[in-house]
C-alpha positions in Angstrom: 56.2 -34.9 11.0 54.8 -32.1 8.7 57.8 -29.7 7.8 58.0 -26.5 5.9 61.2 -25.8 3.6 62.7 -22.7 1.7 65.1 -23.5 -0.6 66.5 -23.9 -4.2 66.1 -26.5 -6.3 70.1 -28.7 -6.5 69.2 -29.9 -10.1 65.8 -29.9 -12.6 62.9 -32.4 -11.1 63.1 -36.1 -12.2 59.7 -37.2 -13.3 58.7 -40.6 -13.4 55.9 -42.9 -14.2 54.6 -45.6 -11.2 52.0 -48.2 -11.0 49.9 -45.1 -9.0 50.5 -42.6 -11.7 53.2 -40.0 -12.3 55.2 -38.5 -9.6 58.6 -36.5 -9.6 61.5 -36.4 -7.9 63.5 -33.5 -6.4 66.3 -32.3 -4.0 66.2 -28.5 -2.5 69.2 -26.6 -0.6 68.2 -25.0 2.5 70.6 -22.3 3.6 70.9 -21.2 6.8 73.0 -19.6 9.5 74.5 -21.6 12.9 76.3 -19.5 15.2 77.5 -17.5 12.4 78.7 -20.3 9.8 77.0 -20.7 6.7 75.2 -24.2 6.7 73.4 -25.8 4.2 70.5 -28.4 4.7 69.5 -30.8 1.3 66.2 -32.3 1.5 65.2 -35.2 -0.9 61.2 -34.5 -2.0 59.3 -36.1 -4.0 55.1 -35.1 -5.5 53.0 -37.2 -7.0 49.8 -37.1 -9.6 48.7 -33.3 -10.4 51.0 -31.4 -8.5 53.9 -33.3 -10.0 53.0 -33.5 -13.5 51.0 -30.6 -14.2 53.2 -28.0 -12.0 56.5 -29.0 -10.7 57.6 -31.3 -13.9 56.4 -28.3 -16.5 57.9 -25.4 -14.6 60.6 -25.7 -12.0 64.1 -26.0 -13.1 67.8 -26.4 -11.6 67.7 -23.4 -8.9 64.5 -22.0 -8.3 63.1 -20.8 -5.3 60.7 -22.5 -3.8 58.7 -23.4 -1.1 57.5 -27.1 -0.3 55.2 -28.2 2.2 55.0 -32.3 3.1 55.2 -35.4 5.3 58.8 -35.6 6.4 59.9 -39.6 6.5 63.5 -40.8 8.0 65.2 -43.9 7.1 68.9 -45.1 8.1 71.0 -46.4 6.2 74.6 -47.6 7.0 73.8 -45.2 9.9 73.5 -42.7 8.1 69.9 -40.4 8.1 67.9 -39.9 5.2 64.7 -37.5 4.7 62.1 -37.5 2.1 59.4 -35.3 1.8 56.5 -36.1 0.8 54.9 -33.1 -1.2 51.5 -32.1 -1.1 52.2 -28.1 -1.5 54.1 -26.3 -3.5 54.8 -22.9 -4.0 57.6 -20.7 -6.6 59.1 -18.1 -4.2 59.8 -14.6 -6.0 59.5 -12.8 -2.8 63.5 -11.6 -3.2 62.8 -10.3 -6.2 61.4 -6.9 -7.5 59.6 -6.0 -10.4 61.5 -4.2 -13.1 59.6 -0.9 -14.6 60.3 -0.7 -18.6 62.8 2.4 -19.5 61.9 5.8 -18.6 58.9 4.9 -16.5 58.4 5.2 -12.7 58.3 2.2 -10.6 55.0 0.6 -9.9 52.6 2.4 -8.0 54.5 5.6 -7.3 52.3 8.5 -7.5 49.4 6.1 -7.2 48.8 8.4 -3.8 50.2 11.6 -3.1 50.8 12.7 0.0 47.4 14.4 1.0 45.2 11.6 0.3 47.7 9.9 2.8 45.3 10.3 6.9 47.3 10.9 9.5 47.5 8.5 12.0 46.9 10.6 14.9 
């Protein structure tokens, strides 16, 4: 099953050296809401080759957002569930956050268009 998950990385990426080449090691908190109550999904994802060592190894760290695409795999255990991810996109998510203008400056882009360049739309 191919899954899509927002989250935050639980702790820095583990990286790691196989017979197949380098590959990494992860866990993200999903948050979410049921019913009202604040619920919180960990998915255990791992990358491999490029991705891993030239992206997620070098940059992400304990608590960024991010969004991972990848092969979802269950295993029991003790009967217990457990799903890896597989990896094969991965994206840092700074949607939530706004870009800061330097003191005594306007935000970006105000002005750009004043209010007669702006058509109306009927």
């Amino acid at each position: 099953m191919y899954v899509t998950i927002i989250g935050n990385l639980t702790r820095d990426p583990e990286p790691q050296q196989g017979p197949k080449g380098p590959w990494v090691r992860f866990t993200i908190a999903e948050n979410y809401k049921d019913g009202g109550e604040s619920k919180t999904n960990f998915w255990n994802c791992s990358a491999f080759n490029g991705l891993a060592e030239n992206v997620i190894s070098k940059y992400a760290k304990k608590g960024s957002h991010v969004i991972v695409a990848g092969v979802a795999n269950q295993s029991k255990k003790d009967g217990t569930t457990y799903t890896n991810i597989n990896v094969d996109r991965f994206q840092f998510n700074n949607s939530g956050k706004k870009p800061e203008s330097p003191a005594g400056t306007a935000p970006i882009g105000a002005g750009e268009y004043p209010d007669d360049d702006i058509p109306d739309a009927f």
